[in-house]
N, C-alpha and C positions, 0 to 999 in steps of 0.2 A: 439634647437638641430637639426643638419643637419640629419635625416635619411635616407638619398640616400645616405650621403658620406657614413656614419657611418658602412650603410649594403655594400657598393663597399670593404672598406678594411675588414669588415669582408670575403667574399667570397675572398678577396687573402690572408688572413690570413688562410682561409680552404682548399682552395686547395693548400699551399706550405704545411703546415701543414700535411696535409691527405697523401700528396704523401712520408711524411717517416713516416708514420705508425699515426699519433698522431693526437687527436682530436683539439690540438688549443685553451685549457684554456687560457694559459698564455697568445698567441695572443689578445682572444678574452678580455683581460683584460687590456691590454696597450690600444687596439684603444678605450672602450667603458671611461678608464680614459681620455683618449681625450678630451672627449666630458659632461667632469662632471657627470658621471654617478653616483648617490650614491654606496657606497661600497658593501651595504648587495643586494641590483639589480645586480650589478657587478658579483657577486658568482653566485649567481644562475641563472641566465641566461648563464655565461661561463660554468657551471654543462650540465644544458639541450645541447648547444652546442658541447659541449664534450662528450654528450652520441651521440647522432647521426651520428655526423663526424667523430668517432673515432668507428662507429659499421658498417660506410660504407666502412672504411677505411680498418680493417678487414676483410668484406667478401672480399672485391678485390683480397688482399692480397692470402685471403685462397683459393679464387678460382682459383690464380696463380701458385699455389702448393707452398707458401713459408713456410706454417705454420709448425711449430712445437709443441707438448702439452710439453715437455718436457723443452721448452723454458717460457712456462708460469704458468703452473696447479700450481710446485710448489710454486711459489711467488702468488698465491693466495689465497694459506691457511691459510696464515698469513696478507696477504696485505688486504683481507676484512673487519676482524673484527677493524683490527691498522685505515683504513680509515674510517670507522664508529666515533670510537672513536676521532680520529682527529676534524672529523664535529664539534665536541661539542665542541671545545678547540677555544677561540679566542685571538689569539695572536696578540703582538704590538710591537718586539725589532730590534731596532737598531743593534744591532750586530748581531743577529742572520740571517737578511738579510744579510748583509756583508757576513758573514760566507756563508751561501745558493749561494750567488749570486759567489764569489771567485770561488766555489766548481765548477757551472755554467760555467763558464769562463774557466778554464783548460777542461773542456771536450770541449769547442768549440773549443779551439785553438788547441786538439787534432783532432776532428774530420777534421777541416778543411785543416789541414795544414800537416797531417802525417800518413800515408797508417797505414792500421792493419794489424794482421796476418791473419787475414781470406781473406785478398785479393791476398793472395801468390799462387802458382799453386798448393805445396805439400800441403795445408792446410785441417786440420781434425778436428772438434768440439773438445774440451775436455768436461769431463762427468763433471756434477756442481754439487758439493757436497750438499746434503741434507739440511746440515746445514746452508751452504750458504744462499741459495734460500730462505731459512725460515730467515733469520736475515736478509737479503735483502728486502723481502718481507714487512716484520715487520715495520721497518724505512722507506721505500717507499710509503707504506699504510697511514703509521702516518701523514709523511709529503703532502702526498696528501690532508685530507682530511682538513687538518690546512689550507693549501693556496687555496683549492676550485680547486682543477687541478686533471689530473686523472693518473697522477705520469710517463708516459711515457717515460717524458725527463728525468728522469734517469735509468729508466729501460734500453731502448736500447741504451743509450750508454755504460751500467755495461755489455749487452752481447755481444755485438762488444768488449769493450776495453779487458774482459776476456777470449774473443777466443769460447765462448761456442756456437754463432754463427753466421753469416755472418749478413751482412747488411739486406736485404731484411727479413730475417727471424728474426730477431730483433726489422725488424719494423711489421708485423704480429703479434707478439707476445705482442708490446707497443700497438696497436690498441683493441685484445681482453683485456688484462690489462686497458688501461684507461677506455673503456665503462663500466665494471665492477665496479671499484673501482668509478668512476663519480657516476653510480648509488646508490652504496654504500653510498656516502655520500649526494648524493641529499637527500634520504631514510633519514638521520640523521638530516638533515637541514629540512627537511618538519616536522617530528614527536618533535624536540625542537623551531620549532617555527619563524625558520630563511631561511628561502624560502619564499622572492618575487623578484615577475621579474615583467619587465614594458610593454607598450603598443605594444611598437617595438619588442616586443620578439620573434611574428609569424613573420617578414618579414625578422629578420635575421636568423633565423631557416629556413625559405626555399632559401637564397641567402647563406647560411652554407651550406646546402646539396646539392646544384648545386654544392659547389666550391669540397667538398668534391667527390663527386664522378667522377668530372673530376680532379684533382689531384691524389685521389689513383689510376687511371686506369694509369696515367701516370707513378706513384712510381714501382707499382706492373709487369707492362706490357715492358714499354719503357726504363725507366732507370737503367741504370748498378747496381750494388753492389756500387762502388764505387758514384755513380752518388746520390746514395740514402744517403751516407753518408753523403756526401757534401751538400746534403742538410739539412741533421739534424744538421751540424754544421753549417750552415746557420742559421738555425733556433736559435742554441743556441745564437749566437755572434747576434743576434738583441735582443735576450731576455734582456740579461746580458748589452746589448750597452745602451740599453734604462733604463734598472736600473742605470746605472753605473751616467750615464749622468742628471739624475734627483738628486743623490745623491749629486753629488757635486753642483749643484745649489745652 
């Protein structure tokens, strides 16, 4: 196992990652499949990497003034306990991928290729119904803590594509959300039994936090609303490209 490569694409996997809000599960689970890493290594090491990169990621943000509580508190009320419970759940279907990955796939090609309303001049948050947030919440949580990710990549693109709020504050809100909910089900994976990580875990944990804090300075500071979007559909269209690709093999 190369682990000079291994940690280089981790740290660009953190810092494109970090700079729209997200800790980089899913990244950090394509490159370490690269490299044959067992499966249940894989989780939890992408968990611990998700809690850090995605708590760096967040302060940037919050220290940029993007953050909103409104944008997150409520999908946490429900996204804890659902990611908790997920931990416990090990899943293995075929269609269900498909399904996950489809769903993946129209939000990249939204995000990459077709402005939202938050990027208009008259544009104004709409209020997100209670109910929303909590059913949102619920199924975000779930499916985080099933695939070991800390559900980000649907969070902000459900509050960009619903208007409830701009790019930058979207990804603020995916950053506090995933470290949250990461830890949530690390928590779950430690207490049943399903937490080990490997040797390599301290060098990509500190070539993680390099890439992370210079990528969110760059999201939070430098790049546009727009510029941050594009990159979260960046981010999507490699997710889904690299599933896609493996699939039909």
């Amino acid at each position: 196992m190369n682990i000079a490569l291994m940690s280089l694409l981790v740290f660009i996997v953190a810092a494109l990652y970090s700079s729209a809000g997200f800790g980089g599960a899913s990244g950090y689970l394509i490159v370490m499949n690269l490299f044959g890493v067992p499966a249940n290594i894989m989780a939890s090491t992408a968990l611990i990497l998700n809690i850090f990169v995605s708590s760096i990621s967040f302060a940037n943000y919050y220290k940029a003034g993007h953050f909103r509580s409104r944008l997150l508190l409520p999908f946490l009320f429900t996204s804890i306990p659902a990611a908790f419970l997920g931990g416990r759940i090990k899943l293995s279907n075929e269609t269900y991928s498909v399904l996950l990955y489809g769903v993946l796939t129209f939000l990249a090609i939204r995000m990459v290729f077709f402005p939202t309303l938050t990027e208009t001049l008259d544009w104004t948050a709409r209020p997100i119904p209670i109910w929303a947030a909590l059913v949102s919440g619920a199924g975000i949580g779930l499916l985080s803590g099933i695939l070991g990710i800390g559900g980000g990549i649907f969070l902000s693109p459900l509050i960009i594509l619903m208007g409830w709020g701009n790019s930058k504050q979207a990804a603020a809100s995916a950053g506090g959300f995933i470290a949250i909910n990461s830890l949530s089900g690390l928590v779950s994976r430690i207490t049943h039994g399903n937490f080990v990580i490997g040797d390599f875990g301290i060098p990509l944990l500190l070539v993680g936090l390099l890439g992370a804090l210079i990528g969110s300075l760059m999201g939070a500071v430098h790049f546009s609303s727009m510029g941050v979007r594009r990159v979260l559909g960046t981010i999507l269209s490699i997710a889904v490209g690299t599933f896609w690709i493996s699939f039909f093999q």
